[in-house]
matplotlib code that plots the C-alpha trace (Angstrom):
import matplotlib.pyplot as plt

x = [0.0, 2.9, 4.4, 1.1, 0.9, 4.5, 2.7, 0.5, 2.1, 4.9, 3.3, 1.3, 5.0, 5.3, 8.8, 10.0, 12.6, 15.3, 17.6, 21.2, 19.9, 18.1, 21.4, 22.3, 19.0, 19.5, 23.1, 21.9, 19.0, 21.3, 24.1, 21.6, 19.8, 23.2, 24.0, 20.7, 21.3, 24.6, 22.8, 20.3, 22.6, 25.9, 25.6, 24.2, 27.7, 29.1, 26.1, 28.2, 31.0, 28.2, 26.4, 29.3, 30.4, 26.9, 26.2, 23.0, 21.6, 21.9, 18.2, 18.3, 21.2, 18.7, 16.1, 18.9, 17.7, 14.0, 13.4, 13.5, 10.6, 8.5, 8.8, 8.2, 4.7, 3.0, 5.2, 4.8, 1.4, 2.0, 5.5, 3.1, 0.7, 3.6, 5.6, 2.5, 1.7, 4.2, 6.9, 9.7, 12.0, 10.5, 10.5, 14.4, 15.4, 13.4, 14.6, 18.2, 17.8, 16.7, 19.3, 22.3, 20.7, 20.1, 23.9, 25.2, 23.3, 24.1, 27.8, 27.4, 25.8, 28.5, 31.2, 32.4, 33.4, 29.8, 27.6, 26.5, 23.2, 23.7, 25.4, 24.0, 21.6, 18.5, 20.2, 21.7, 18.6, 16.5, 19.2, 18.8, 14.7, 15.5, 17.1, 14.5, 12.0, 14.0, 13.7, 10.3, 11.2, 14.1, 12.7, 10.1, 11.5, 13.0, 9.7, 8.6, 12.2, 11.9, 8.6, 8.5, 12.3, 13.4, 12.0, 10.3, 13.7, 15.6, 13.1, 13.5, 17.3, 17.1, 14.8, 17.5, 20.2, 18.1, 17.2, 20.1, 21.9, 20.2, 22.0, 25.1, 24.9, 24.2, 27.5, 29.6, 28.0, 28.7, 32.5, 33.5, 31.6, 33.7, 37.3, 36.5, 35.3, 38.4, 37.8, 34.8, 37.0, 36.4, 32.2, 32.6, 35.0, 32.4, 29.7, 31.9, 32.2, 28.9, 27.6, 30.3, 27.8, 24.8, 26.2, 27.7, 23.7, 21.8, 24.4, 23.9, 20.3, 19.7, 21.1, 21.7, 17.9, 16.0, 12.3, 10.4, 10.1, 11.6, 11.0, 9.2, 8.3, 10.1, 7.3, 3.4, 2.7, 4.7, 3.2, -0.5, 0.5, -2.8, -2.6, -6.0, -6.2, -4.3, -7.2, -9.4, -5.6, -5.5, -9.0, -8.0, -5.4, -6.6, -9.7, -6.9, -6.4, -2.9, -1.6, -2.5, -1.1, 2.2, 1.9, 1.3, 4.2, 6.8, 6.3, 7.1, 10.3, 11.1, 10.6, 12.6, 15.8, 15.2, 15.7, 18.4, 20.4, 19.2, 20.0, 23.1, 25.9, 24.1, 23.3, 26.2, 28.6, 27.0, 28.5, 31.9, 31.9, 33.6, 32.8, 34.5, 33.3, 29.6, 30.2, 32.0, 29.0, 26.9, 29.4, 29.4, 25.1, 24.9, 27.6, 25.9, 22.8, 23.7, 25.0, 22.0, 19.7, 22.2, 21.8, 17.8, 17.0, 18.9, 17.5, 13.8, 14.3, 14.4, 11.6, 9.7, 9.0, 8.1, 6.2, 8.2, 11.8, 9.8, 9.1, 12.1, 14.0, 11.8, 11.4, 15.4, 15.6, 13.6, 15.6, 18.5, 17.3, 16.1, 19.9, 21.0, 18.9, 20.8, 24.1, 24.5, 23.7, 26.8, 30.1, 33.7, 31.4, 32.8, 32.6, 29.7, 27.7, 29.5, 28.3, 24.9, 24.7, 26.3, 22.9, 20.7, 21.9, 21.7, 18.2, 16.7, 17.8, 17.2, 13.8, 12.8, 13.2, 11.6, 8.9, 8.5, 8.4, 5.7, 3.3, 3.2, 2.0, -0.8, -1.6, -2.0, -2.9, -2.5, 0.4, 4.1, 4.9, 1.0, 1.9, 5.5, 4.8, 2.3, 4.0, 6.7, 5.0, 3.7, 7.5, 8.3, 5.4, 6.1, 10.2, 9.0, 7.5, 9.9, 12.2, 10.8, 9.3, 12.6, 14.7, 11.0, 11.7, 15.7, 16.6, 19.4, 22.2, 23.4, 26.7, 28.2, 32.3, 32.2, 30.0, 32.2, 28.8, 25.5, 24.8, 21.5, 20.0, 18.7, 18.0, 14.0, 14.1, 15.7, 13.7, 10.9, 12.1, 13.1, 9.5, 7.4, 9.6, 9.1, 5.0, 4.8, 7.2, 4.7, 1.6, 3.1, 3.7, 0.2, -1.8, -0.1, -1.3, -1.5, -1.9, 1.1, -1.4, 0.9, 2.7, -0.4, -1.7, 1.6, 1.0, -1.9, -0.6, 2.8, 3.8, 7.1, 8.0, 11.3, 13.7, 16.0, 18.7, 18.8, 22.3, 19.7]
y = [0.0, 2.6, 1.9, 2.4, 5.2, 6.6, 6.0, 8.0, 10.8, 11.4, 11.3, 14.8, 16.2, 18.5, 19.0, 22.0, 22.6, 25.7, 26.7, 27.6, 30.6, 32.5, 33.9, 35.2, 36.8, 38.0, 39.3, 41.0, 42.7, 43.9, 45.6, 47.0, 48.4, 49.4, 51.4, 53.6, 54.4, 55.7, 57.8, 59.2, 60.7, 61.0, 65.3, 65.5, 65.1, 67.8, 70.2, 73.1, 72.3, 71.1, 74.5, 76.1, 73.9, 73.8, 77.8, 77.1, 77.6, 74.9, 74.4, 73.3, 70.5, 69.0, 69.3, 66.4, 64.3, 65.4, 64.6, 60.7, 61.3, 63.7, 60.9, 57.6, 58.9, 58.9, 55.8, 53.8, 52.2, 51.4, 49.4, 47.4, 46.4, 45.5, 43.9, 41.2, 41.4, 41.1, 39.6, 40.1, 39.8, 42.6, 45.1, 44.5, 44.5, 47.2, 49.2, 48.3, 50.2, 53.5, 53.2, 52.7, 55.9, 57.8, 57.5, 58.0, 61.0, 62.7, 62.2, 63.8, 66.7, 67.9, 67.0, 70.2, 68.5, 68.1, 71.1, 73.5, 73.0, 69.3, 71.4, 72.0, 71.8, 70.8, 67.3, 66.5, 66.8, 64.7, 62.2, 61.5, 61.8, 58.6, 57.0, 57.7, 55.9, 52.8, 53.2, 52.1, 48.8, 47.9, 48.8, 46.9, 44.0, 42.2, 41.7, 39.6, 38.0, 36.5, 35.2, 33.6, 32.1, 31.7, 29.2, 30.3, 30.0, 32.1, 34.9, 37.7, 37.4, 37.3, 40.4, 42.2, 41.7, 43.2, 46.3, 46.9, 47.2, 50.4, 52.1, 50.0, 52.5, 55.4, 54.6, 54.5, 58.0, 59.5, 58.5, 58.5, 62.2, 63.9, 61.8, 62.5, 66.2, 67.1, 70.5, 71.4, 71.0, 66.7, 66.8, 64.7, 61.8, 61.4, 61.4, 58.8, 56.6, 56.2, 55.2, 52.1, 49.9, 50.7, 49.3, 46.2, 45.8, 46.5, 43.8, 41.4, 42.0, 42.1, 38.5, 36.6, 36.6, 34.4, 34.2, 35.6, 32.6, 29.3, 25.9, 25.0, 26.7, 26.9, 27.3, 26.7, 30.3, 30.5, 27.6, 28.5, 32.1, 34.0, 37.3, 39.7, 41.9, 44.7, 47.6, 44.7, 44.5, 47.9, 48.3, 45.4, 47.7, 50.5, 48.3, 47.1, 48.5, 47.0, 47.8, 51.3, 52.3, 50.4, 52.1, 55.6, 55.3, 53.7, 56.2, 58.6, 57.0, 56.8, 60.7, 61.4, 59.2, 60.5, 63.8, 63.2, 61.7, 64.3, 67.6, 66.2, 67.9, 71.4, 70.8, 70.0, 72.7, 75.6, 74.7, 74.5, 70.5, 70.2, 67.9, 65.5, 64.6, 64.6, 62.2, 59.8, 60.7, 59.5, 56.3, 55.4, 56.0, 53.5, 50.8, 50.6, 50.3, 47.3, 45.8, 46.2, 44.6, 41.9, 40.8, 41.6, 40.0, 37.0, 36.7, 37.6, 34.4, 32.2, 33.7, 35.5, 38.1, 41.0, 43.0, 42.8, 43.9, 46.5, 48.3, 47.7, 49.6, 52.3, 53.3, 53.0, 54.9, 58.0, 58.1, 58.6, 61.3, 63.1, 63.0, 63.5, 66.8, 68.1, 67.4, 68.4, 71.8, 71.7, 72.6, 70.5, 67.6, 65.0, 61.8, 62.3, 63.6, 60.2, 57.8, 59.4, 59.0, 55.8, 54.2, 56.1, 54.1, 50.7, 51.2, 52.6, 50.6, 47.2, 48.3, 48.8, 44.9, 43.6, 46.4, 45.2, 41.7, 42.9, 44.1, 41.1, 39.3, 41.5, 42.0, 38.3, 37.2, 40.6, 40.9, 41.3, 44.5, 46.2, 45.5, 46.8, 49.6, 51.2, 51.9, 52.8, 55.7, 56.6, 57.2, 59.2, 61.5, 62.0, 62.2, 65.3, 67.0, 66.9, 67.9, 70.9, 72.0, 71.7, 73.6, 76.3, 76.2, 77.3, 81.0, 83.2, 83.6, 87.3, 85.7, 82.2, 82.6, 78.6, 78.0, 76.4, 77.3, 79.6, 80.3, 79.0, 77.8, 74.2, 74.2, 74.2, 71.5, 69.2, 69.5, 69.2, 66.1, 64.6, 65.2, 63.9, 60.8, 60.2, 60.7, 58.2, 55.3, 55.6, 55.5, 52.7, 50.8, 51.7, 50.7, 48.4, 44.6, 42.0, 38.0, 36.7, 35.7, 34.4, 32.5, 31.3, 30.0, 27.9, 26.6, 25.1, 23.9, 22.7, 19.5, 19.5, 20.7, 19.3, 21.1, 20.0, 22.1, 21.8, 23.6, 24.8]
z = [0.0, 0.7, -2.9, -3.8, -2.2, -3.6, -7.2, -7.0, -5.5, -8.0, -11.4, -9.9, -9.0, -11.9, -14.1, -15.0, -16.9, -17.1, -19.6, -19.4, -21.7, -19.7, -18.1, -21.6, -22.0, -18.2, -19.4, -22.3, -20.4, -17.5, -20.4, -21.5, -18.9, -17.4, -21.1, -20.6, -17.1, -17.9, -21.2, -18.6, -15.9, -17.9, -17.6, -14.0, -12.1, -14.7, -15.3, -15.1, -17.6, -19.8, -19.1, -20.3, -23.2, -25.0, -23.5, -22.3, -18.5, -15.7, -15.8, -19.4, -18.5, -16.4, -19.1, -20.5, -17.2, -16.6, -20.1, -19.4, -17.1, -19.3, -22.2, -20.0, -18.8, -22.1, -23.7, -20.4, -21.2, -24.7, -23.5, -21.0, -23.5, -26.1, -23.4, -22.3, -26.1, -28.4, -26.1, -24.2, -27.7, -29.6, -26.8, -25.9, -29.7, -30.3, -27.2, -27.6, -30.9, -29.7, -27.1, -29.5, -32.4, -29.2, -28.2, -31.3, -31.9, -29.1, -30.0, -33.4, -32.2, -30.6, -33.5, -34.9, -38.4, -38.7, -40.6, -38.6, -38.6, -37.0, -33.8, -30.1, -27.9, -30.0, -31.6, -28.3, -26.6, -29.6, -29.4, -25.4, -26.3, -27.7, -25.1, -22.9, -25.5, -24.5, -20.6, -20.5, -23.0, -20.5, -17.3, -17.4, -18.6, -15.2, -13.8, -17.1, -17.8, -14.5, -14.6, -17.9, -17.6, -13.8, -11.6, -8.0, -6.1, -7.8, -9.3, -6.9, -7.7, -11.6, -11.1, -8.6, -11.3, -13.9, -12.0, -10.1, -13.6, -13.6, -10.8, -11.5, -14.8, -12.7, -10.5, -14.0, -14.8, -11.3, -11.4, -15.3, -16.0, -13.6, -14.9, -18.1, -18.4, -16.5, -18.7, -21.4, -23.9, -23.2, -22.9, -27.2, -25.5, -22.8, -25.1, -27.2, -24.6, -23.3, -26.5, -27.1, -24.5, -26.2, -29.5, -27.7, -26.2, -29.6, -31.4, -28.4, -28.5, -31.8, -32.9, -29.8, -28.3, -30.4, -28.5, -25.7, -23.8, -23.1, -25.1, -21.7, -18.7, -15.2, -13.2, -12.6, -13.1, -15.9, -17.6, -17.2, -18.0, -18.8, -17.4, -18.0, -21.3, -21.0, -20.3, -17.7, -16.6, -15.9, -14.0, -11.8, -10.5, -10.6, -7.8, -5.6, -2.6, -1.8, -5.3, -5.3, -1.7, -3.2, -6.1, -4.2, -1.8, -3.5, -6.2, -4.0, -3.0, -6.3, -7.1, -3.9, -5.0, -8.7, -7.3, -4.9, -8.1, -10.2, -7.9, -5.8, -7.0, -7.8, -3.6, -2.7, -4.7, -2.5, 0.4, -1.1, -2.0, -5.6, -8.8, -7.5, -3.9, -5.1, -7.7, -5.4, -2.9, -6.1, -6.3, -2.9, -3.1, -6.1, -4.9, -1.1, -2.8, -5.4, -1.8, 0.0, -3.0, -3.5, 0.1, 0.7, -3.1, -1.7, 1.4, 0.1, -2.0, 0.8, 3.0, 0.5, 3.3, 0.1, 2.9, 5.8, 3.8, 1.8, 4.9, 7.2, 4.3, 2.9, 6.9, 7.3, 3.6, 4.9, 8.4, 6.2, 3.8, 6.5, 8.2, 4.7, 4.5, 7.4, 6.8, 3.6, 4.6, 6.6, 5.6, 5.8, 6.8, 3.9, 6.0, 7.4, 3.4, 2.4, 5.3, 4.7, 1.1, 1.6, 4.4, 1.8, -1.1, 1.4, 2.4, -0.6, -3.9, -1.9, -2.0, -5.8, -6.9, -3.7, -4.4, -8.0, -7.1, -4.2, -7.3, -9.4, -5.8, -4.9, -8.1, -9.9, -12.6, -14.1, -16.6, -14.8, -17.4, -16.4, -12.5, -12.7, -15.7, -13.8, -10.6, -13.0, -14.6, -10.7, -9.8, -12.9, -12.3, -9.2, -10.2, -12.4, -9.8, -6.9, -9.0, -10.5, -7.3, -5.4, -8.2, -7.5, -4.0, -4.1, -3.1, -4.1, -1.6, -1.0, 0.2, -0.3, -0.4, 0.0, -3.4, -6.5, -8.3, -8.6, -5.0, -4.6, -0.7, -1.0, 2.9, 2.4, -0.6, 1.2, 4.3, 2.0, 0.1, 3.4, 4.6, 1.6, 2.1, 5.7, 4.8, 2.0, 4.4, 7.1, 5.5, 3.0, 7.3, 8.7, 5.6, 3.5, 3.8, 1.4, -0.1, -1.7, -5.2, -7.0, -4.9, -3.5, -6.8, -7.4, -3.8, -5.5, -8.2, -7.3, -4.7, -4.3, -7.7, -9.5, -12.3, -14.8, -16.4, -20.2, -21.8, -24.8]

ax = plt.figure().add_subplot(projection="3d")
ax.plot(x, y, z, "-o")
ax.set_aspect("equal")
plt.show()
């Protein structure tokens, strides 16, 4: 009767299957995403040699970052609906293209062999416009990569090392703009360089991905993949209470580090900290932060506690911006700007693949790219707006003798940030609760489930 038994149990264990391949495509996605990062903030550690070289006003040079944000709101709901409708091929190949004509372009512009009506401002800033069509396509993506080719155990680490690419391309910005444009006179190298890995991507992309999706999936949510139409999609989140506070407060978050990347040196250099310190405070912020996720995507694997490590570090990431909003208004403070920036970076980029992982779950069966694209477009808009309204909310110094730059007061800005912050953690602690959906529906569906590994 027990080997009875034993019969009947294992023909229900179900076999999935995982290909050596999906590292590739997981490789490919994370150059890539690395490639656009770097595009996006390449002129925010140097806006004021960029200022000078192209002769236009600081504000414009941010235009170069803000820009990715203006263009992601709109584009953002047509990537979802291609992403859970056309595949996770066509978007990267497609997105890997605007990417590499974006970089190229914005290295001709500023190529004085070239006529002179292909010069300036205007080409440079069409050229990034393109990169920032690609964001959405490769942002996107990690959330859907991991789903479709990953099995459970290791999905909230294929999705860290997809997203964390991201900020991995922010660190090359923060410590390669400043060696580079040692003087104006080296903004075209720069510009040269940055576009070398978003060739290498589009070439990778374009001929080494072959399909959206395995020859058999790795998992039971995977394998009875049916997530809702993309506008019943849309209404089923826009109807859940969990997903929107999520989408709500870590949208917020999101605006408050886009800002902090955004505005850090120009907050910095009026208290007399040079080029050079606030892109190593921008290094040190990125590095931490590809620490922390490493470590909380590893351990969120094992436990699959989404909540409890979204909390703990959005709560820990607003104790730090607020200490950050007071000591960077102090002067000869380096080690304790770095160690700031440093805890900020820890706590707060552990939280965005947890948090994107944390979407899918209260939000199954709807598609991984509507889950993830709409909170997406909630941190963009809200990117845009702290960051205007903190630029609105600077005032002119009568006296700075410390400032290596306009003399502007950021004191109330980054109060302000620092407060909006604190709000959106606690609300995001009293009000957030939530069933795991997806992983409850594999529960169901999976005894004891078994891989194989398959070199294909």
């Amino acid at each position: 009767s027990r080997r009875a038994a034993q019969s009947n149990r294992v023909p229900h264990a179900p076999q999935f299957q995982v290909f050596r391949r999906r590292w590739f495509v997981l490789s490919v996605l994370c150059l890539l995403n690395c490639s656009n990062a770097m595009l996006w903030l390449s002129f925010a550690p140097v806006a004021d040699q960029t200022a000078q070289y192209l002769r236009v006003s600081v504000d414009q040079v941010n235009w170069l970052s803000i820009v990715y944000m203006v263009v992601a709101i709109p584009v953002s709901f047509m990537t979802t609906w291609m992403l859970d409708t056309w595949g996770l091929r066509v978007s990267l190949v497609l997105g890997s293209w605007l990417n590499m004509v974006g970089g190229i372009l914005r290295y001709i512009s500023i190529l004085k062999p070239v006529p002179a009506v292909m010069w300036g401002f205007p080409v440079l800033m069409f050229g990034q416009t393109l990169c920032a069509l690609a964001q959405p396509l490769v942002i996107f993506s990690p959330t859907k990569l991991a789903a479709l080719w990953f099995p459970v155990h290791q999905r909230a680490t294929a999705n860290m090392l997809a997203s964390m690419a991201n900020p991995v391309g922010l660190l090359c910005a923060n410590i390669l703009s400043p060696l580079i444009v040692e003087s104006t006179n080296n903004l075209p190298l720069m510009l040269g360089i940055y576009a070398v890995p978003a060739a290498v991507a589009c070439l990778l992309a374009t001929l080494g991905i072959q399909r959206s999706v395995p020859p058999s999936p790795p998992s039971a949510s995977a394998e009875t993949s049916t997530s809702e139409p993309f506008f019943q999609g849309m209404k089923l989140l826009l109807r859940n209470r969990p997903y929107m506070i999520l989408l709500l407060c870590f949208g917020g978050g999101t605006g408050a580090f886009t800002a902090f990347s955004t505005l850090l040196e120009q907050i910095l250099c009026v208290k007399g900290y040079t080029d050079d310190f606030a892109g190593l405070c921008g290094a040190l912020f990125i590095f931490c932060g590809v620490l922390g996720a490493a470590i909380v995507g590893l351990c969120v694997d094992r436990t699959k506690q989404f909540t409890e490590a979204t909390k703990v570090n959005m709560s820990l990431s607003a104790l730090a911006l607020t200490a950050f909003a007071v000591v960077s208004q102090m002067q000869d403070q380096r080690v304790a700007v770095a160690t700031v920036c440093s805890l900020l970076g820890f706590f707060g980029f552990a939280v965005y693949p947890i948090a994107m992982e944390l979407s899918v779950e209260c939000s199954y069966p709807v598609g991984e790219a509507s889950s993830s694209g709409l909170i997406f477009v909630s941190g963009q808009v809200q990117s845009i707006i702290y960051t205007m309204v903190l630029q609105a909310l600077t005032q002119e110094l009568a006296d700075s003798p410390f400032s290596t730059c306009e003399a502007l007061s950021w004191r109330v800005p980054v109060l302000v940030m620092a407060g909006l912050c604190s709000l959106g953690s606690c609300c995001f602690l009293l009000l957030f609760r939530t069933d795991y959906r997806r992983l409850r529906a594999e529960g169901t569906n999976e005894q004891g489930p078994q891989y194989g590994l398959l070199t294909a």
